[in-house]
Every structure is written in C-alpha cells, then in structure tokens.
NUZALO-371353 format. One record per residue (C-alpha): residue number from 1; residue in three letters; y, x, z. Coordinates in steps of 0.25 Angstrom, whole numbers. Each point is the difference from the previous one (the first is absolute). Example, Ala and Ser with C-alpha at 12.3 -4.5 7.8 and 13.67 -1.06 7.14 Angstrom:
BEGIN
{seq->1	type->ala	py->-18	px->49	pz->31}
{seq->2	type->ser	py->14	px->6	pz->-2}
//
This chain:
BEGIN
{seq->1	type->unk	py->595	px->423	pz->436}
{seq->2	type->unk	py->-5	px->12	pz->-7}
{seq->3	type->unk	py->11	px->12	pz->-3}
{seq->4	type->unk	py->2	px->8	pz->-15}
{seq->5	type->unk	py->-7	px->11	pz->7}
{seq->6	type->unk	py->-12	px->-7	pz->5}
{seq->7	type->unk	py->-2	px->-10	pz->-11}
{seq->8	type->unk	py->-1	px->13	pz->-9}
{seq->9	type->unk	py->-8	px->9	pz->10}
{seq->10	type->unk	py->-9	px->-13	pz->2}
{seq->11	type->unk	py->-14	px->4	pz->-7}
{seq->12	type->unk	py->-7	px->-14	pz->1}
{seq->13	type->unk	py->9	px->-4	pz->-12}
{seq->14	type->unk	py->-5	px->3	pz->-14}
{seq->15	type->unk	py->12	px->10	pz->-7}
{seq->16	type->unk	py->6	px->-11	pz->-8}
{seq->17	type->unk	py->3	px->-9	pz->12}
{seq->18	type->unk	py->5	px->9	pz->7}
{seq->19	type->unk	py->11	px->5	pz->-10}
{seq->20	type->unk	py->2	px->-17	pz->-3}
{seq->21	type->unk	py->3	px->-1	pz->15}
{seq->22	type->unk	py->9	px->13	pz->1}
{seq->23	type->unk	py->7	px->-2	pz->-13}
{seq->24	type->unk	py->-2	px->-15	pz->-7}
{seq->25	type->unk	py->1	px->-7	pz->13}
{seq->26	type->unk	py->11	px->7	pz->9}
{seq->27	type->unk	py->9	px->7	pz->-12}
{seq->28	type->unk	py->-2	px->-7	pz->-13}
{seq->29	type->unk	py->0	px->-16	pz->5}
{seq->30	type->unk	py->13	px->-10	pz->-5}
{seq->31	type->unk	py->5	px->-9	pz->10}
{seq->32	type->unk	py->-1	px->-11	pz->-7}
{seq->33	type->unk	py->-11	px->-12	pz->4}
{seq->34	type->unk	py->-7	px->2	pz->-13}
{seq->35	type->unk	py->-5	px->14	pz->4}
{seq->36	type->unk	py->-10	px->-5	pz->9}
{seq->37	type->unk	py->-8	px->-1	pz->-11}
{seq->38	type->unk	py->-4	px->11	pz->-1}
{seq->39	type->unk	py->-7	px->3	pz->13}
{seq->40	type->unk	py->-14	px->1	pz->-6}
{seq->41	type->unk	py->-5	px->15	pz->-1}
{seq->42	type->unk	py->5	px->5	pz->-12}
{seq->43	type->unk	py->-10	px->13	pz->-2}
{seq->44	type->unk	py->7	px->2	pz->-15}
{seq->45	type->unk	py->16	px->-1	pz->3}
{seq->46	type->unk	py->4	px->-9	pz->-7}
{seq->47	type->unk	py->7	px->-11	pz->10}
{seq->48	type->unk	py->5	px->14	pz->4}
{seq->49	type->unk	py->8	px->3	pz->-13}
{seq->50	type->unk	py->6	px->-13	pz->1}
{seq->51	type->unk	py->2	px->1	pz->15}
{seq->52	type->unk	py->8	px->14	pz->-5}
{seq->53	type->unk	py->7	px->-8	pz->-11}
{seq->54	type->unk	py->7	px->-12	pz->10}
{seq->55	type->unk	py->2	px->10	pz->9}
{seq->56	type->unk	py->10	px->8	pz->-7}
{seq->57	type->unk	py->6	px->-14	pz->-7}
{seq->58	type->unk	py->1	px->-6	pz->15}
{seq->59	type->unk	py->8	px->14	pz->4}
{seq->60	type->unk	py->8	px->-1	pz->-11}
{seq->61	type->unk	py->5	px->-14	pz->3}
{seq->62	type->unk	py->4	px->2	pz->16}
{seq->63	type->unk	py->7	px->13	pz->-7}
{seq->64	type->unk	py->8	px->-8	pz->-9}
{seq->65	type->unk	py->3	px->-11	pz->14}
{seq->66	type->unk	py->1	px->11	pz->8}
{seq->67	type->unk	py->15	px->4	pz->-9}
{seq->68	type->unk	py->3	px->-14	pz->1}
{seq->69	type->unk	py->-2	px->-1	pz->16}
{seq->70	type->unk	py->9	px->5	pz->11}
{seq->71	type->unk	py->-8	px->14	pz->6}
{seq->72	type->unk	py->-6	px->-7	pz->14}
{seq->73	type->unk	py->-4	px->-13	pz->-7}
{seq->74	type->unk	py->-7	px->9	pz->-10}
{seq->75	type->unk	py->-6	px->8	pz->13}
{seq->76	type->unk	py->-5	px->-13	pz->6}
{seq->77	type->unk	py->-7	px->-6	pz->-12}
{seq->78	type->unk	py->-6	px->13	pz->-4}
{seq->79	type->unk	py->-5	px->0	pz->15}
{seq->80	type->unk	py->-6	px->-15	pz->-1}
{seq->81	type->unk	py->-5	px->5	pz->-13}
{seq->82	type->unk	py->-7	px->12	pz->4}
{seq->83	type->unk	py->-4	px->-8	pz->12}
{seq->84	type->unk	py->-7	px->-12	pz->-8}
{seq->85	type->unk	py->-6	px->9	pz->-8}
{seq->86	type->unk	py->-6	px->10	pz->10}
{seq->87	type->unk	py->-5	px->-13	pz->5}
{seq->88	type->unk	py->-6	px->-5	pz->-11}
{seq->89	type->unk	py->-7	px->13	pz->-3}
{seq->90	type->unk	py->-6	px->-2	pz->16}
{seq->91	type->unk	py->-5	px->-13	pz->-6}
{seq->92	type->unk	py->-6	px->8	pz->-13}
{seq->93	type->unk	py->-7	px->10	pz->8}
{seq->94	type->unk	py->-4	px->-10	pz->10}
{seq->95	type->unk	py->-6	px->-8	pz->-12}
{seq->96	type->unk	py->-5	px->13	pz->-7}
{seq->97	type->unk	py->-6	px->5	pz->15}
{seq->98	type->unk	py->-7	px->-14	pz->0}
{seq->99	type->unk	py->-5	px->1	pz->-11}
{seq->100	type->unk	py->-6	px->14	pz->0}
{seq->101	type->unk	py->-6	px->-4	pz->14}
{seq->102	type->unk	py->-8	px->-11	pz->-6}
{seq->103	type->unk	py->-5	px->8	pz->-12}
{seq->104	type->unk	py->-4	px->9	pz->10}
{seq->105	type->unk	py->-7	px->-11	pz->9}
{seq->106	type->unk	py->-7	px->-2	pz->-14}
{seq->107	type->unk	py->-4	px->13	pz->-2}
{seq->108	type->unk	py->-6	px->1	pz->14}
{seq->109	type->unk	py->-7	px->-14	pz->-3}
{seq->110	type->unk	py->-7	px->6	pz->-11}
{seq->111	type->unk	py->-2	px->13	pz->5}
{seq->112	type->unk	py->-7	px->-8	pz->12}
{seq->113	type->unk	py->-7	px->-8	pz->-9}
{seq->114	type->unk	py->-5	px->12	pz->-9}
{seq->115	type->unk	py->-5	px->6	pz->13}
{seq->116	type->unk	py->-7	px->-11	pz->2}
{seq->117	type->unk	py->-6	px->-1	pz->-12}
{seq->118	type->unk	py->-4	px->14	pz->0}
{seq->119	type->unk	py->-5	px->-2	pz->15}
{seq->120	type->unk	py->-8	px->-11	pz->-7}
{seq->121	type->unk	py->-7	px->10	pz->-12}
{seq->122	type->unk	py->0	px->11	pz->8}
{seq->123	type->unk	py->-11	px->-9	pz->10}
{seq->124	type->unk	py->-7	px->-5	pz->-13}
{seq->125	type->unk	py->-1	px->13	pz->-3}
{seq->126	type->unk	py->-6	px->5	pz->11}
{seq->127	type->unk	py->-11	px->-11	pz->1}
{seq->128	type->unk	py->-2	px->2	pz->-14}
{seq->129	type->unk	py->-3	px->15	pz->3}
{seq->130	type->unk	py->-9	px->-6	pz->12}
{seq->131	type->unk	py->-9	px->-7	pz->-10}
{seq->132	type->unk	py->1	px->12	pz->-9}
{seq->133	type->unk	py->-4	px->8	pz->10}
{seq->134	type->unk	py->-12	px->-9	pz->5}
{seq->135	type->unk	py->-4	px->0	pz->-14}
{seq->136	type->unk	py->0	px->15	pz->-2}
{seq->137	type->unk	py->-10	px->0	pz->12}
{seq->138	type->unk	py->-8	px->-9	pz->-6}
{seq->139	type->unk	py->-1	px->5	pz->-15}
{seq->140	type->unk	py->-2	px->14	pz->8}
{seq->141	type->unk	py->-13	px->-9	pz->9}
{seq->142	type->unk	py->-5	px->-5	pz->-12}
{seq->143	type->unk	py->1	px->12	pz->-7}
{seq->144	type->unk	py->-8	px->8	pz->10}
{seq->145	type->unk	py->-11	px->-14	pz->0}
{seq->146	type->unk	py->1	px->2	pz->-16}
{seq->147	type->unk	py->-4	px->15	pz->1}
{seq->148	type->unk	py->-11	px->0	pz->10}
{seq->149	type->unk	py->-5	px->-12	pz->-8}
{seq->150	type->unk	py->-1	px->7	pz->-14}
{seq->151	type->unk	py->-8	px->13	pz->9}
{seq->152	type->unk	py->-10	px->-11	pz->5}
{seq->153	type->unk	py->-1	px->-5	pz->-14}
{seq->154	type->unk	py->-2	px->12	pz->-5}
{seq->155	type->unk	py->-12	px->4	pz->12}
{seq->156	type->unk	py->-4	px->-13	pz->-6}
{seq->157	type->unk	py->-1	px->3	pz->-14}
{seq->158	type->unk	py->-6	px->12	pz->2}
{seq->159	type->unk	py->-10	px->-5	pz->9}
{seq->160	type->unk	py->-4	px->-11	pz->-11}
{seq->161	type->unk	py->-2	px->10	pz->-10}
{seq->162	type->unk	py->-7	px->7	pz->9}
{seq->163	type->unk	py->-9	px->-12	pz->3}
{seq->164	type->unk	py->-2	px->-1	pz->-15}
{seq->165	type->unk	py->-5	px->12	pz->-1}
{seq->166	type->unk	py->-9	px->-2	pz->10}
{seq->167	type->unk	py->-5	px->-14	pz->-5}
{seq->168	type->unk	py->-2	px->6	pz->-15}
{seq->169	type->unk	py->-8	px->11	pz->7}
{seq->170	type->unk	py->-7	px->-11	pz->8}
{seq->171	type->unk	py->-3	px->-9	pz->-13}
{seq->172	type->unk	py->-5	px->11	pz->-8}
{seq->173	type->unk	py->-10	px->3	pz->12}
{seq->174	type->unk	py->-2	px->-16	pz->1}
{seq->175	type->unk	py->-2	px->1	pz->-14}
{seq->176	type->unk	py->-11	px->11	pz->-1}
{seq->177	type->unk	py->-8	px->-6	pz->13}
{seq->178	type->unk	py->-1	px->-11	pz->-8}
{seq->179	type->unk	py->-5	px->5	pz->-13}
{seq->180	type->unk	py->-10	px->6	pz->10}
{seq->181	type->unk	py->-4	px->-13	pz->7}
{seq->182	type->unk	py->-2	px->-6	pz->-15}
{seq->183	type->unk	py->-9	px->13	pz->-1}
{seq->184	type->unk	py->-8	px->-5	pz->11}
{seq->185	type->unk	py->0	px->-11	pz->-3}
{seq->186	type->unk	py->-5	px->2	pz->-12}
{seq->187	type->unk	py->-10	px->10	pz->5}
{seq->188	type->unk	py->-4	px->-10	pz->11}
{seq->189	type->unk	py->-3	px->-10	pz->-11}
{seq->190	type->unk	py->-9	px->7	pz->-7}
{seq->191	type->unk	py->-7	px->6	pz->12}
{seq->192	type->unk	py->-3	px->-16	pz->3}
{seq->193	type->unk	py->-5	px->1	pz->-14}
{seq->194	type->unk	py->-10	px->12	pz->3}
{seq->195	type->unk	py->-3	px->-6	pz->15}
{seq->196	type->unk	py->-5	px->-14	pz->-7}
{seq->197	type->unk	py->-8	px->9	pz->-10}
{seq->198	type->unk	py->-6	px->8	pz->9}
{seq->199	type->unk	py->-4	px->-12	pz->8}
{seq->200	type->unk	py->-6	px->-7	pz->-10}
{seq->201	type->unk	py->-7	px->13	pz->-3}
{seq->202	type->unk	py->-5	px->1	pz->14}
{seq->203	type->unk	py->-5	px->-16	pz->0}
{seq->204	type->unk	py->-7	px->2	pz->-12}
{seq->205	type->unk	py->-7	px->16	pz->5}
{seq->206	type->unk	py->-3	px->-11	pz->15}
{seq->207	type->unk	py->-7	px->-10	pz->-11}
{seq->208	type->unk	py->-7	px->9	pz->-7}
{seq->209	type->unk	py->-5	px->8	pz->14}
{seq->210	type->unk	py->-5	px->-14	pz->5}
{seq->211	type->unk	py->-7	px->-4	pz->-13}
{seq->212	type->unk	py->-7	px->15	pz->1}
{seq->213	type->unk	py->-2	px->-2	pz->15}
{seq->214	type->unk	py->-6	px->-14	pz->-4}
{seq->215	type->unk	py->-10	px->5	pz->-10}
{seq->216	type->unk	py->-2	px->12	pz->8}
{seq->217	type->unk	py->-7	px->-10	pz->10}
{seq->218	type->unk	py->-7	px->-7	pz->-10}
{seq->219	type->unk	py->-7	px->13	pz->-5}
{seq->220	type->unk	py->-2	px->5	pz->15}
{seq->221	type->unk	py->-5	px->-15	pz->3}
{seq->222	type->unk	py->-9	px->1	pz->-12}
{seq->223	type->unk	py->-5	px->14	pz->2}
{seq->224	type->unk	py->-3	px->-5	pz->17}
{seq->225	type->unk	py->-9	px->-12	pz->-5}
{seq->226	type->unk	py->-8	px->9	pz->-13}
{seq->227	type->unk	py->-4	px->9	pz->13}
{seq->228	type->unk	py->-4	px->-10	pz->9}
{seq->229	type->unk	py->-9	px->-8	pz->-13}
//
C-alpha cells in the first residue's frame, strides 16, 4: 500500500487526486458504512467538505463516550476504531488505486489506438506524397513535350508562311507565263491565219504560172508550125 509521502511525490496522478488521496481519503473519511459512497474521484471537493464535516461530528461523539467509559475500555475502542478505520481507508485507496489503474489502461488504450491511427495517416500520407510526386514528374514530362511542341509549331508556322510567300511568288509567275502563253496563243492563231493566206496566195501565183506556161506553149507551138508552113 502506497504511503502519504509517495502518494504525494507520485507524479503519474493528476494534482487533484493526489491531494483526494493524501487528504479526503486518509484524513477526512467517517467510519460509518455510508461513507463509501463517496469513493468516486471527487476533482471539486465537495464529498471532502462533507467527509470534514462527519468527521469532526464522529470525533465529538466518541469524546462524549469517552467521559462516560472507564480509561482502558476507551483505549481499546479508540484502538478498534482507529483500526477499522485505517482499514477501511486501505480498502478506499485500494478502490481509488484501481481505479486510477484502469483510467490509465484507458488512457494507454487510446494513446495506442491514436498511434494507430496516426501510423495509418501518416502511411496514407506518404502514398499520397508518392502519387504527388509521380505527378509532379509527369506535369514537369509533359511540360518539356508541351514546350518543344509549341517550337516545332512555331518552325512550322514559320515554315508555312514561308511556303506562302513562295507559292504567291510562284502564282504570280504562273500567272504571267500564262498571260504569255495566251499571247502566243494568240499570236500563233493569227500566224495560222497569215500561213493559210500566204498559201492560197502561193496556189493561185502556181495557177496563174501554169496557165502562163500553158499559153506560153501554145504561142511557141504556133510560132514552130508558121515556120515550118
């Protein structure tokens, strides 16, 4: 059993129980059977004011029995009393001790469980920082893939407008070759026009030569037969 010196030195008890131990329950308790009552924790004092109380009524009555008694009889039952109740403050304190031990165990029980629980976040968390993680890698992949496609779009683009340039350029070329070719065209049209002329130009001088040649021969056949007549 715990003394008044350790119950006091004893830290793992909250202030309030350990003066309820050192004071309510080993100086301020009644004898009688009613007081075990009152062997909840009491953190306000209340059952102690009314242990203090019976107390000091309880010592006032074995003072008036004690005149009426005979000095060793009075001894003997003082004895028994302080006997009884040293033993029933044992049984308090044991009760008290009990119960302290199992709001401990409770205490430990949830600490326990807390742990657990934080054991539980804590691996959560760092699962959770593992996906983050993985994700930064990958925002930062596609990033890099994002960047170096806006550089190709943008070799594109300028490649594009480039190729515009070049195909206006090439249209407006395209564009004077054929005004040329319907130049030609045109030209080539109306040297048809002067060829088919010139032909028919030519057929009719080849007639006319043959006709001349023909009368030609006439005269020379003429002139032959007047000098042979």
């Amino acid at each position: 059993m715990l003394s008044d010196v350790e119950l006091q030195n004893n830290s793992t008890f909250p202030p309030y129980i350990r003066w309820q131990l050192t004071h309510s329950a080993l100086k301020g308790v009644a004898t009688t059977p009613s007081s075990s009552s009152s062997l909840l924790i009491d953190p306000i004092g209340t059952n102690s004011t009314q242990h203090g109380s019976q107390c000091c009524n309880q010592q006032q009555m074995n003072q008036d029995e004690q005149r009426e008694m005979p000095v060793e009889e009075s001894g003997l039952t003082e004895l028994e009393r302080l006997q009884d109740e040293v033993k029933e403050k044992e049984e308090r304190v044991k009760k008290l001790i009990a119960q302290l031990n199992c709001v401990c165990k409770i205490s430990l029980d949830e600490v326990k469980e807390k742990d657990k629980n934080i054991e539980k976040v804590t691996s959560e968390l760092n699962v959770l920082q593992d996906e983050l993680k993985e994700q930064k890698d990958s925002v930062k992949k596609l990033t890099f893939e994002l960047t170096l496609f806006q550089h190709n779009c943008k070799i594109l683009r300028d490649e594009v407008k480039e190729n515009k340039e070049t195909i206006k350029k090439r249209n407006s070329k395209l564009n004077s070759l054929q005004q040329k070719y319907k130049i030609l065209q045109d030209e080539a049209k109306e040297n048809k026009e002067t060829v088919k002329n010139i032909t028919s130009e030519i057929t009719y001088s080849n007639t006319i030569v043959k006709y001349s040649e023909m009368k030609l021969r006439k005269k020379e056949k003429k002139s032959r037969n007047l000098l042979l007549s």
